[in-house]
C-alpha positions as CSV (number, residue, x, y, z in Angstrom):
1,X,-11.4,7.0,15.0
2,X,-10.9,6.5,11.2
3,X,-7.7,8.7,11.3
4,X,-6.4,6.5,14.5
5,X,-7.4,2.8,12.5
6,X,-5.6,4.3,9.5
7,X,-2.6,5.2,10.9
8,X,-2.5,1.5,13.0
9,X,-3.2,0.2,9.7
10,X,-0.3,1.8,8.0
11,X,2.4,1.5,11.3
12,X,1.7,-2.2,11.4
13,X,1.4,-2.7,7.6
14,X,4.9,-4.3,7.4
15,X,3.7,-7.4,10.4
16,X,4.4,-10.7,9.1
17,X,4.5,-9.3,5.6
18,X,5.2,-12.2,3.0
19,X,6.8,-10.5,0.0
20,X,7.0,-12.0,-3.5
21,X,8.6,-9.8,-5.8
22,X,9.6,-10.0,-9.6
23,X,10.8,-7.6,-11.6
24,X,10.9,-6.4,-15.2
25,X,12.2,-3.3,-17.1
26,X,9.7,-1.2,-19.0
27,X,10.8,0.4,-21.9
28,X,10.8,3.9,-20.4
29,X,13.7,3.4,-18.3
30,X,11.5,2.2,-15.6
31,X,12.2,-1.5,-13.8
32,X,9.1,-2.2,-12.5
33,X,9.0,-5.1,-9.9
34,X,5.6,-7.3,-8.8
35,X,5.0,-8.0,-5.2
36,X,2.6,-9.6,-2.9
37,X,1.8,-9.0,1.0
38,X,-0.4,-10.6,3.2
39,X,-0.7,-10.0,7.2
40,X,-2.8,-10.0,10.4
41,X,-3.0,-6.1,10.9
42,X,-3.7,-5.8,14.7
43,X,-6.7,-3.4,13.7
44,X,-7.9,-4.7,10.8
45,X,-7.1,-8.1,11.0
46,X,-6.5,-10.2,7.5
47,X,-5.1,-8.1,4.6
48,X,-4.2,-9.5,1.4
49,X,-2.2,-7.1,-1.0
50,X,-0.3,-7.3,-4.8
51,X,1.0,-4.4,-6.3
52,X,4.1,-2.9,-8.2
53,X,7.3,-1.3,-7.4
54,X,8.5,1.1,-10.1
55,X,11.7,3.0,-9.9
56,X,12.8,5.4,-12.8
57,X,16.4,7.1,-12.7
58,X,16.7,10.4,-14.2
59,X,15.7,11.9,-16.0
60,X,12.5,12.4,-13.8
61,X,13.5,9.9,-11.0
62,X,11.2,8.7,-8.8
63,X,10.3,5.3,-6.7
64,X,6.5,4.5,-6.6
65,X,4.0,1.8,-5.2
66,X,0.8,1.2,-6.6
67,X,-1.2,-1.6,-4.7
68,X,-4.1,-3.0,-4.1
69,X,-5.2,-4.8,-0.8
70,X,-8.3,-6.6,0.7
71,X,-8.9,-5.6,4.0
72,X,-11.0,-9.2,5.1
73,X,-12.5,-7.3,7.9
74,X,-13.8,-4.4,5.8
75,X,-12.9,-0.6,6.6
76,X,-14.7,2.5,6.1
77,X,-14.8,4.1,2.4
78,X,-13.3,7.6,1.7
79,X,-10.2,8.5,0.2
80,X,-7.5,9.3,2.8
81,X,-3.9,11.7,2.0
82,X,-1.4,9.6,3.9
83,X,-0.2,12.9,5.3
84,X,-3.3,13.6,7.4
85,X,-3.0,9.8,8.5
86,X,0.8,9.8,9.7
87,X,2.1,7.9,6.3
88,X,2.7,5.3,4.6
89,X,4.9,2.5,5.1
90,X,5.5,0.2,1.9
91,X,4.3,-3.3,1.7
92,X,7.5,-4.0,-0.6
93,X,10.3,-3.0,1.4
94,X,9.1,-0.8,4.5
95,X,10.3,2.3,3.0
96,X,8.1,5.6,4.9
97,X,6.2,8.1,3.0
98,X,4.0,11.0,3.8
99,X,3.2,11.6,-0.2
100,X,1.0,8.9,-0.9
101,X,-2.9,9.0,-1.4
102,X,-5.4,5.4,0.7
103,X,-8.7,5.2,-1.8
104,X,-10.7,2.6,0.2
105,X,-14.0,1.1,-0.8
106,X,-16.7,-0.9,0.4
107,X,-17.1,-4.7,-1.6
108,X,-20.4,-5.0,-0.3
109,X,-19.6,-8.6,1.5
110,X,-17.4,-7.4,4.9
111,X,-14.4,-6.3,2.7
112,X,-12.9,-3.6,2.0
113,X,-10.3,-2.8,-1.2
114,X,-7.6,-0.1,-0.7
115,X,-5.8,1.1,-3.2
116,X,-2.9,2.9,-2.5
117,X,-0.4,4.7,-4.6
118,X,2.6,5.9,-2.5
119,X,5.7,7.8,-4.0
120,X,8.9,7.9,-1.9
């Protein structure tokens, strides 16, 4: 059932998404951009998320999210591979992802945090 509410949770992350992004350039080569989500998932119902888009050219290139969301009506802990969950799709731009990593935990008041870091 988790696997199922995961993958719901990750199809429908994008619904009624409100994105807020700014961006700044890190002085690796890196632009790194801030960006808010919220939505009703049709699972999980409220979510509330900020993270960062980071994309570094070569050499080394890569495009990564880091986020953090509040899941209003809570979600069971563990830490979930978004491989064995179907992937990932970004909160920033929709972008799909199997190589990403869900560390959820409990807040102790009917919430739930997830913390996602997702590389595309």
């Amino acid at each position: 059932m988790k696997r199922i509410m995961l993958l719901v949770f990750a199809v429908f992350a994008l619904a009624g998404a409100g994105l807020g992004p700014s961006v700044a350039a890190a002085n690796n080569g890196a632009n790194t951009t801030h960006f808010t989500a919220s939505y009703t998932d049709p699972v999980l119902g409220p979510v509330v998320c900020a993270g960062e888009r980071i994309v570094k050219t070569a050499p080394h290139a890569f495009i990564k999210d880091s986020e953090d969301c509040t899941i209003l009506n809570g979600f069971p802990a563990g830490t979930y591979s978004c491989a064995d969950i179907g992937g990932w799709f970004s909160d920033y731009d929709g972008m799909f992802t199997l190589d990403c990593t869900l560390v959820i935990t409990d807040n102790g008041d009917g919430t739930s945090n997830n913390h996602i870091v997702a590389y595309y």
